[in-house]
N, C-alpha and C positions, 0 to 999 in steps of 0.2 A: 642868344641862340635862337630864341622863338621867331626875332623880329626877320632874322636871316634867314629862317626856313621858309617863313612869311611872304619873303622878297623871293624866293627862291621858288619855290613849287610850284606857281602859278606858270611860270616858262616851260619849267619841265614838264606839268601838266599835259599843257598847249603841244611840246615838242613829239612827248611817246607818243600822242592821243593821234598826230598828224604820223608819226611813223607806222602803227598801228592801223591807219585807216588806209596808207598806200599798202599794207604789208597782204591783208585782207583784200583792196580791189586786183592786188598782181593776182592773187592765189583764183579769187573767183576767176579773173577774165582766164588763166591756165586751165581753167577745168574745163569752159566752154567748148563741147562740140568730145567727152570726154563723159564714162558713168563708172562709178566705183563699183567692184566687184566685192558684194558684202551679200548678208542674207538682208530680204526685206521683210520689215516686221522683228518684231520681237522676236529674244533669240530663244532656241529652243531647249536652252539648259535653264530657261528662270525655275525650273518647277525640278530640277535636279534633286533637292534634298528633300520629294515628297517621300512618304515609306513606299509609296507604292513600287518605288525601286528595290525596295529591302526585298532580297529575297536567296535566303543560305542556301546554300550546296544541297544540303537535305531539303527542302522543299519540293513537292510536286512542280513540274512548268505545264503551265496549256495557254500562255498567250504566245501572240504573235512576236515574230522576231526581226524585227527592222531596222533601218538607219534611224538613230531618235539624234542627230547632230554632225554637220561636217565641219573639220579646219582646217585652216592653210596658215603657215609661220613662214613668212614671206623670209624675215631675217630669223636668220638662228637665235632661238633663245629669249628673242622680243613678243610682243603681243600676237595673239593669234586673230585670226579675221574668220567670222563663221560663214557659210554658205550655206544656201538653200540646195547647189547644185552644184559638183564639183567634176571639172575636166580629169582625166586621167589617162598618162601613158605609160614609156615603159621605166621612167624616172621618177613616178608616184602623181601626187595631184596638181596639177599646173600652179607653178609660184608659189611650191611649197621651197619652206627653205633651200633658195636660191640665190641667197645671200649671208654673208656673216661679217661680223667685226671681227678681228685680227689684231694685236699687238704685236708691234715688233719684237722681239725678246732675246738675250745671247745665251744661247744653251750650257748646259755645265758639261764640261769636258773635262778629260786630265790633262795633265799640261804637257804629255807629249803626243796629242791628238792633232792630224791633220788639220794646217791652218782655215781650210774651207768648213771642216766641222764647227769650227769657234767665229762663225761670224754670225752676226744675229738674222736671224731666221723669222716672218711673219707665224703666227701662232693663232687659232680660231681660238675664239673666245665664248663660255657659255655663262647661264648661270652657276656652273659645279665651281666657278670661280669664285674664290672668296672677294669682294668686293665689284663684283661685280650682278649682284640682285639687281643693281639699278634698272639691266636691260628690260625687267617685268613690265617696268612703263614706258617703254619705246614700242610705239604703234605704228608698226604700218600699214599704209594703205594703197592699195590697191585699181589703178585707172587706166581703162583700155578704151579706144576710140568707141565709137558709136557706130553704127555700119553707114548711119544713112546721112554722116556731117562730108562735108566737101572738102571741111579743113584738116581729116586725119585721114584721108584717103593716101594707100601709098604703104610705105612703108614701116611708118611709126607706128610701132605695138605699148604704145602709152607707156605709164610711169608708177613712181611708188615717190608716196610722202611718206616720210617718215617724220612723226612727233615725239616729243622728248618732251620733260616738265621745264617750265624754264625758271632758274634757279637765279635770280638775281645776285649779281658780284659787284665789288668795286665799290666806288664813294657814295654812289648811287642807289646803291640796293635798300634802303629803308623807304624809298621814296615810290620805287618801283615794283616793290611789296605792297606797296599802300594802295599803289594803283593799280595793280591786277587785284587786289582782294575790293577796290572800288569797282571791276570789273571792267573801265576803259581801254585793256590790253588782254591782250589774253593769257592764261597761266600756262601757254605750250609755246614751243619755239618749234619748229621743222623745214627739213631741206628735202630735196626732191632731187630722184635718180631716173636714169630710164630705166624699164624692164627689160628691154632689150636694146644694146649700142649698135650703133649705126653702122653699115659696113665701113666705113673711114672712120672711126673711131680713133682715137687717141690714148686709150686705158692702157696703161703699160700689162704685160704678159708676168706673172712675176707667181714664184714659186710659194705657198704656203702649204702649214703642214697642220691636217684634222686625221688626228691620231696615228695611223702608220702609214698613211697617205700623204703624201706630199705633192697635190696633180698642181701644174702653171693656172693661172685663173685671172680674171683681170681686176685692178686693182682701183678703186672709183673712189677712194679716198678724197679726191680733188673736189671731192659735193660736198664733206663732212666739216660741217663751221667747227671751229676752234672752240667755241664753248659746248658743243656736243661733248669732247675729253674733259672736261672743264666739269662737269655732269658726272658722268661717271669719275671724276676723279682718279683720271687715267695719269701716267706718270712718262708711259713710257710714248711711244710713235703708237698710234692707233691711226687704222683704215678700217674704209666697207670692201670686201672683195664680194667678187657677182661670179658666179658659175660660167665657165667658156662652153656653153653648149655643143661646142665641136669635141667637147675632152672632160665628159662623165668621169667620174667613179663606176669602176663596174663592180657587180654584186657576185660574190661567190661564196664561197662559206657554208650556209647551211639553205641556201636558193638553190633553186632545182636549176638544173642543165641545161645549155646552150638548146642542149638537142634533144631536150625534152620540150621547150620551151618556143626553140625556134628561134630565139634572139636572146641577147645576151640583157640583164638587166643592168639599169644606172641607179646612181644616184649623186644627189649635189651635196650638198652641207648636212643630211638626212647622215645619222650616225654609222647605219649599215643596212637601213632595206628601204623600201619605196615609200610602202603604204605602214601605218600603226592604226592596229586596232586595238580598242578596250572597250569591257563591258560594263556598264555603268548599275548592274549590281553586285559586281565585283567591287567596284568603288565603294560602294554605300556600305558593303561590309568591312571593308579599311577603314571606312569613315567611323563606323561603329566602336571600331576596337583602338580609335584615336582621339572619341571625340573629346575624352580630357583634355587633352592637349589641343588640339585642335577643334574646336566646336564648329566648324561649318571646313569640310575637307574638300573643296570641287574638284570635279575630273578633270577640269582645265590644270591644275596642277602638270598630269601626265604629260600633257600637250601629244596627244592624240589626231590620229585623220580621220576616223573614222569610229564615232563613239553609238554602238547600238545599245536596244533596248527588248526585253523578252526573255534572252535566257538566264536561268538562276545563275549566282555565283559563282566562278571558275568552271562554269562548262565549256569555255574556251579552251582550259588548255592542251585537252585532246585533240584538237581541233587540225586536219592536215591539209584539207581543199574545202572551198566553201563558194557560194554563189551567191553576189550581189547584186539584186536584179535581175537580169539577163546575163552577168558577165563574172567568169570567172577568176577565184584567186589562189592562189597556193600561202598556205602558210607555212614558212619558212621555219620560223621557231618563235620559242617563248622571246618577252621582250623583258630584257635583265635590268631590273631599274638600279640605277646609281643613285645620289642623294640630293638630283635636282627638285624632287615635289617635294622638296621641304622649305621651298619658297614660292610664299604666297603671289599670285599670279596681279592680284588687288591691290598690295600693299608692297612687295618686292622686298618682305622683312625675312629671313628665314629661320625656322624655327633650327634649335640644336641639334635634336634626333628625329624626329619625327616628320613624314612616315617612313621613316626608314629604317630604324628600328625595328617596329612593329611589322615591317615587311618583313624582315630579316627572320624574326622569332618563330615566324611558319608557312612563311611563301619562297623558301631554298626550295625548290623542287624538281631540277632541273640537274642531272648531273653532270651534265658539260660544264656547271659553275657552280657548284654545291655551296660556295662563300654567298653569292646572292640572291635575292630576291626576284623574282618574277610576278607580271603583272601587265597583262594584255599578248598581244601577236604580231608578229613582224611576218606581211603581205609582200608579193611580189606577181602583180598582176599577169594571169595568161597570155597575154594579147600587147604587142608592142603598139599598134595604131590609137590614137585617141579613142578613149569613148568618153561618158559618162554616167554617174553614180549620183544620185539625190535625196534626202530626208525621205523616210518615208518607204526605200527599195528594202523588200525582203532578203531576208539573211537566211539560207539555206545549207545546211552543211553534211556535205556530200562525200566526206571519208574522216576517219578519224586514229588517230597513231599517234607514237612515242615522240617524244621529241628529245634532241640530246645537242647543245647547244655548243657551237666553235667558238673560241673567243677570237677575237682580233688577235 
């Protein structure tokens, strides 16, 4: 057995080490003339679990109140990309959840239920799925031309890689193991989609359904390798679906008025309002009262757009209009958390209860849902025209009232 691994490694070596090094010169020379949309520099949550966040409901406040982090979750439910500086219109923050994986799935009917009811139906997929934590480590990223390259002049609004761990299969897998932990290969696999298809695009128009919504959206499946399902140890048909920018979700519920507003607001794969805000000594106090169970709780958990820093705990949830920077927001209402931040953002393991639980025990405070918990604010920007918002924009808040929550 030895002599035959012996005979045998040195080829396959040679072979992944040459696939590997085409795989890496496609990927550079695709970036060229192309810059990733991330924050530069270190991100601004390392110092997250200082105390200097601790700070209860009873406490005096006399600091500033600003943006201390922004994020975008390009795909529903996969890793988030932080910003220094984030666009914003009337669908939330540019290349926020704009995309989602979908399984095909056939609904439970009765069996004397129209034949069009019992056909399988694509279905958005998150983390609230049980076996599906995996998406924590699916990172995408983010690449829009450069203004001043010759080669993205026109109409290409660049692309998103998406990375995935790569999970070695097959007769091969101990050898391939050996060799990313020798570090000749790299321990991720990823494909690449556009951010925006082309007008002659080819993406079938096809119906999926994120929760009572069922809008048509395009279906970009045709990018997602075989071993991405293979990964999540998907069973059934899995696709990526992309937002039809022609055909929003629009916002209504507990979002102010066409004609209050001026326009109607959207959203894409975003569960029902634009912008999410929380405050991250709100966090720190969840954190407190979890950290048995959990000993380091990040607000990345929440998957947040927009995580400030300043006011004591839960002085949000009065909260009715508020002003970031120079531009205004309505808050729409509290944000009802379900039992997605009970997986870790790092590790994609998910704890049993926790923090959901412990939300539950004294963060019901919302009568429109008395069963759950609350925990941050659902934003639905003034102003339909781009602007933007940056680390660092004061947080101003400019009326304050009840809030009573609609459910889907």
């Amino acid at each position: 057995m030895m002599e035959a691994l012996a005979v045998l490694l040195p080829p396959v070596l040679i072979a992944l080490t040459v696939i590997c090094v085409q795989e890496a010169w496609r990927i550079r020379h695709s970036l060229q003339g192309y810059k990733q949309v991330t924050i530069r520099g270190a991100s601004n949550m390392t110092d997250e679990y200082d105390r200097k966040y601790t700070k209860p409901a009873s406490s005096h406040d006399t600091s500033r109140w600003q943006i201390k982090a922004l994020y975008i979750h390009p795909v529903k439910s996969c890793g988030g990309v932080e910003l220094d500086v984030a666009d914003v219109d009337a669908a939330g923050l540019t290349w926020d959840r704009k995309f989602a994986f979908a399984e095909l799935l056939t609904p439970r009917t009765r069996g004397d239920a129209p034949e069009e009811e019992k056909k399988p139906r694509w279905t958005f997929r998150t983390l609230r799925q049980p076996g599906f934590e995996k998406l924590a480590l699916v990172k995408p990223e983010i690449w829009i031309p450069e203004t001043a390259s010759k080669k993205t002049q026109g109409k290409d609004q660049g692309f998103m890689i998406v990375k995935y761990p790569r999970i070695p299969r097959g007769p091969l897998a101990a050898i391939i193991k050996f060799v990313v932990e020798l570090g000749f290969i790299s321990n991720e696999r990823s494909f690449c989609v556009p951010l925006v298809p082309s007008e002659n695009h080819q993406y079938p128009s096809e119906q999926v359904t994120i929760w009572k919504d069922s809008p048509h959206w395009l279906n970009m499946g045709v990018h997602v390798p075989d071993d991405f399902r293979a990964y999540l140890e998907v069973r059934n048909q899995l696709t990526l679906f992309r937002v039809d920018p022609k055909n929003y979700r629009e916002v209504h519920r507990c979002a102010p008025r066409k004609e209050q507003l001026g326009y109607q607001s959207v959203v894409g794969f975003a569960d029902a309002y634009p912008v999410h805000l929380l405050n991250i000594a709100s966090v720190r106090d969840v954190a407190g009262k979890v950290g048995k169970d959990i000993p380091r709780l990040s607000a990345r958990r929440f998957r947040s757009n927009v995580l400030m820093s300043g006011p004591v705990a839960y002085n949000e949830d009065d909260w009715k209009k508020i002003k970031i920077g120079n531009h205004l927001f309505y808050c729409a209402c509290h944000t009802v958390r379900c039992r997605l931040p009970n997986v870790d953002p790092d590790t994609a393991e998910r704890h049993q209860v926790e923090p959901d639980r412990t939300l539950k025990s004294f963060r019901c405070i919302d009568d429109g849902d008395p069963l759950n918990a609350c925990l941050g604010l659902q934003l639905v920007p003034a102003e339909s025209t781009t602007f933007q918002i940056r680390v660092g924009d004061e947080v101003e808040v400019l009326e304050r009232g009840e809030h009573h929550y609609i459910k889907q």
